[in-house]
VODO-898351 format. One line per 2 residues: number of its first residue (from 1); their letters; for each residue y, z negated, x of N, C-alpha, C, O. Coordinates in pm, whole numbers, plus 50000, padded with zeros to 5 digits. Example, Ala and Ser with C-alpha at 12.3 -4.5 7.8 and 13.67 -1.06 7.14 Angstrom:
2
1) AS) 49431/49220/51319/49550/49220/51230/49670/49220/51320/49668/49154/51424 ~ 49775/49292/51285/49894/49286/51367/50003/49213/51290/50114/49196/51341 .
end
This chain:
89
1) XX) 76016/13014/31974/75923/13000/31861/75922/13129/31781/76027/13184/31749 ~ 75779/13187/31742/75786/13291/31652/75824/13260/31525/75799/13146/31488 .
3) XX) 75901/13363/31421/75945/13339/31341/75896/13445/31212/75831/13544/31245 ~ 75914/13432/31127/75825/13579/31029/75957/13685/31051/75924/13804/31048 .
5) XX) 76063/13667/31067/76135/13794/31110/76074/13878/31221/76077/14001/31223 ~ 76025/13807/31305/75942/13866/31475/75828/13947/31439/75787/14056/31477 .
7) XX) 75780/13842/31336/75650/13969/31290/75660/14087/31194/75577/14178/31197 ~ 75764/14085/31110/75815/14181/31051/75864/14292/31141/75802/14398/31155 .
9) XX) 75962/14269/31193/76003/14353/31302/75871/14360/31408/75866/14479/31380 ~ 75787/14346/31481/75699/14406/31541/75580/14492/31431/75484/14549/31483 .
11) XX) 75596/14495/31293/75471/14532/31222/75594/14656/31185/75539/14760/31148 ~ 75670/14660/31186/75764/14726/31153/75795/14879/31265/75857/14982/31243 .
13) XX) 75740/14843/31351/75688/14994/31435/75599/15075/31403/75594/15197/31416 ~ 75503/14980/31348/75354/15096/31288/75326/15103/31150/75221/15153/31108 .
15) XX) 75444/15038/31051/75406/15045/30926/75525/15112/30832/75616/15188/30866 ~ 75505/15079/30757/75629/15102/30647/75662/14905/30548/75607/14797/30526 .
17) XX) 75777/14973/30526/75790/14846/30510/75801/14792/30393/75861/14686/30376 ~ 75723/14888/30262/75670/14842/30168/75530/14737/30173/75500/14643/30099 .
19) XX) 75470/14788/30276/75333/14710/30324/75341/14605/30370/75269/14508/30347 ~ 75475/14615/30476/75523/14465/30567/75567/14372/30402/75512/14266/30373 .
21) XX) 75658/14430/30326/75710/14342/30244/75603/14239/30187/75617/14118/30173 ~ 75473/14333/30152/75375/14284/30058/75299/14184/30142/75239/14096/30080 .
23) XX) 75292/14184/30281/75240/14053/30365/75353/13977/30409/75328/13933/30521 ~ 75466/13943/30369/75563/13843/30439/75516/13734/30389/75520/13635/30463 .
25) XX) 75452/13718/30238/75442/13541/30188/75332/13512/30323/75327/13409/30390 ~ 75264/13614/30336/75149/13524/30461/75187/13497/30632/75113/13452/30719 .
27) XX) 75303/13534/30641/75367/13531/30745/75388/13352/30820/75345/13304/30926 ~ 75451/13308/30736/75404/13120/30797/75271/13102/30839/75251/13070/30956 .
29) XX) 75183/13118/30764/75037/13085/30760/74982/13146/30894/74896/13082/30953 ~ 75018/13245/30936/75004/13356/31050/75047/13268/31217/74979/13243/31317 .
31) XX) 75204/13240/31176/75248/13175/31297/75225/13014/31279/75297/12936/31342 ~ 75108/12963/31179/75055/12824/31210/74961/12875/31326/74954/12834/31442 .
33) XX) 74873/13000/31247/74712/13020/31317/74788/13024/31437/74831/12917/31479 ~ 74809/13116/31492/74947/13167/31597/74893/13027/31722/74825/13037/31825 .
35) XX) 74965/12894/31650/75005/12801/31678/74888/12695/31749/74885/12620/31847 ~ 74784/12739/31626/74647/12671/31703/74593/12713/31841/74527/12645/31919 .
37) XX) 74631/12837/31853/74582/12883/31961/74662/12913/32052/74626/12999/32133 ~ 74799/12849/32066/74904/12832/32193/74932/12947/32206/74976/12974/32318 .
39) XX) 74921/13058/32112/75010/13185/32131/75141/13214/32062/75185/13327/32041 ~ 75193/13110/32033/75311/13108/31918/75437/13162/31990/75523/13228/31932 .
41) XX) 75441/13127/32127/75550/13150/32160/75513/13270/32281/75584/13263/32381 ~ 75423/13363/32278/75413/13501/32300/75503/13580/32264/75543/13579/32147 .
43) XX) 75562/13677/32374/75655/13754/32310/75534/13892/32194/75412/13908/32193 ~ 75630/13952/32124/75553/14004/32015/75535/14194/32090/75567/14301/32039 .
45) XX) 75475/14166/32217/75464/14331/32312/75343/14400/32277/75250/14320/32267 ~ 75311/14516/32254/75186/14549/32233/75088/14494/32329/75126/14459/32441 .
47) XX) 74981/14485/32297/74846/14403/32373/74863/14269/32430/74782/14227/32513 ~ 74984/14182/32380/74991/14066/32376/74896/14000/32292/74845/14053/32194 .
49) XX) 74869/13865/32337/74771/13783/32263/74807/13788/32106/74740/13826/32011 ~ 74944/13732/32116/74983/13739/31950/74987/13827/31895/74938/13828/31783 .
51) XX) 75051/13955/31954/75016/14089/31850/74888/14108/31823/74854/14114/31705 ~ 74788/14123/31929/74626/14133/31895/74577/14046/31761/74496/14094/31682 .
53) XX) 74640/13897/31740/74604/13863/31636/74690/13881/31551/74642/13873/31437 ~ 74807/13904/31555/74897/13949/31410/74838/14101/31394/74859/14147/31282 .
55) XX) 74775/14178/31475/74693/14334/31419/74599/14265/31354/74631/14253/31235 ~ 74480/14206/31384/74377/14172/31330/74438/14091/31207/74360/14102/31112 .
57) XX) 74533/14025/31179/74571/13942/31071/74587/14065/30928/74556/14048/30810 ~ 74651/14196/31001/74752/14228/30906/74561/14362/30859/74525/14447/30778 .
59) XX) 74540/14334/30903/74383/14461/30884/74311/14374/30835/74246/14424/30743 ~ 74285/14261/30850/74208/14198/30746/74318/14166/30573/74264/14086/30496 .
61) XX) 74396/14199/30546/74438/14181/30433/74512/14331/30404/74613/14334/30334 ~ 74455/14456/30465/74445/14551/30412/74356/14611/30280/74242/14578/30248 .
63) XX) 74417/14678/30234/74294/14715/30095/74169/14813/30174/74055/14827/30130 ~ 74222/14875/30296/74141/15002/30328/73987/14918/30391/73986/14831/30478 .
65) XX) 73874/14968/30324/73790/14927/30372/73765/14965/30539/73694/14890/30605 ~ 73821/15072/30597/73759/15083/30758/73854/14963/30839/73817/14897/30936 .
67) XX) 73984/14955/30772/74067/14859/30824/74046/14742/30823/74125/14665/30878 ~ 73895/14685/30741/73862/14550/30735/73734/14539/30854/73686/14442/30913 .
69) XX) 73709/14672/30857/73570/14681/30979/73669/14672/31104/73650/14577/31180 ~ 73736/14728/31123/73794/14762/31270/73866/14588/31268/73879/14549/31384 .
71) XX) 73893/14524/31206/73934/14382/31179/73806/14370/31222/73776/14393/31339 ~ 73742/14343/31155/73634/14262/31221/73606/14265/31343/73602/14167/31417 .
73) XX) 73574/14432/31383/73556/14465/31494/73653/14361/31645/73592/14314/31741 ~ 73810/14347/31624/73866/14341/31673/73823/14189/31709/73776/14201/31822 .
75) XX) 73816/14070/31679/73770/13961/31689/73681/13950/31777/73640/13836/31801 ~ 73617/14084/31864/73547/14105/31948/73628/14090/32084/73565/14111/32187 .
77) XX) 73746/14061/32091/73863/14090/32181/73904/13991/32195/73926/13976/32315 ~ 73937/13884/32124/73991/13783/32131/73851/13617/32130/73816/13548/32034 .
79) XX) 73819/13610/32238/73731/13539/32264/73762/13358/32208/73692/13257/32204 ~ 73848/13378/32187/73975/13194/32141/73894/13221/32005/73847/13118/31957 .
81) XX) 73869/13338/31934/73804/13306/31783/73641/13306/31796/73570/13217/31749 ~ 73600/13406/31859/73408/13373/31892/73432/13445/31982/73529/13522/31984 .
83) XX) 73343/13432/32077/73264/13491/32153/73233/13619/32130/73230/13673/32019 ~ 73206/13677/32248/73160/13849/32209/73092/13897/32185/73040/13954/32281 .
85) XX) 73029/13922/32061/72889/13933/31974/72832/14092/32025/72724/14119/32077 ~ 72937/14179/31992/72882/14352/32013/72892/14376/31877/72916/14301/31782 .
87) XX) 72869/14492/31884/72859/14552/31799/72664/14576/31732/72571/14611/31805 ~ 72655/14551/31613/72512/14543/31599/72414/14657/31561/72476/14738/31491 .
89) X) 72330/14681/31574/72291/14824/31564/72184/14840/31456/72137/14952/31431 .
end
């Protein structure tokens, strides 16, 4: 079972961990979603299902606005949330 230590420590390669600190309260909430979609117990490897959505989790509750586009963007990848729209022109 994933645990918010797992996601700390995997966000914990590409961040600092003033940033990780400031998303741990959302960390449960993360490994429910996680949970709906039978990826809970994914190990936490890059381009794993669960990391793909713990990236997209942790970029949508970034302040940086390109980090909320490329979030969005990313939902393009993971077909369990919609379907693959494109990019719109």
């Amino acid at each position: 079972m994933l645990t918010p230590d797992d996601i700390a420590s995997y966000l914990s390669q590409y961040g600092g961990t003033q940033g990780i600190d400031a998303m741990q309260p959302r960390f449960p909430r993360w490994i429910r979603h996680l949970g709906e979609f039978g990826v809970a117990d994914v190990p936490l490897t890059l381009g794993s299902a669960s990391a793909r959505h713990i990236d997209r989790m942790a970029l949508q509750v970034s302040t940086n606005p390109a980090a909320k586009l490329r979030a969005h963007d990313a939902r393009d990848t993971q077909p369990e949330i919609r379907p693959y729209k494109g990019r719109s022109v």
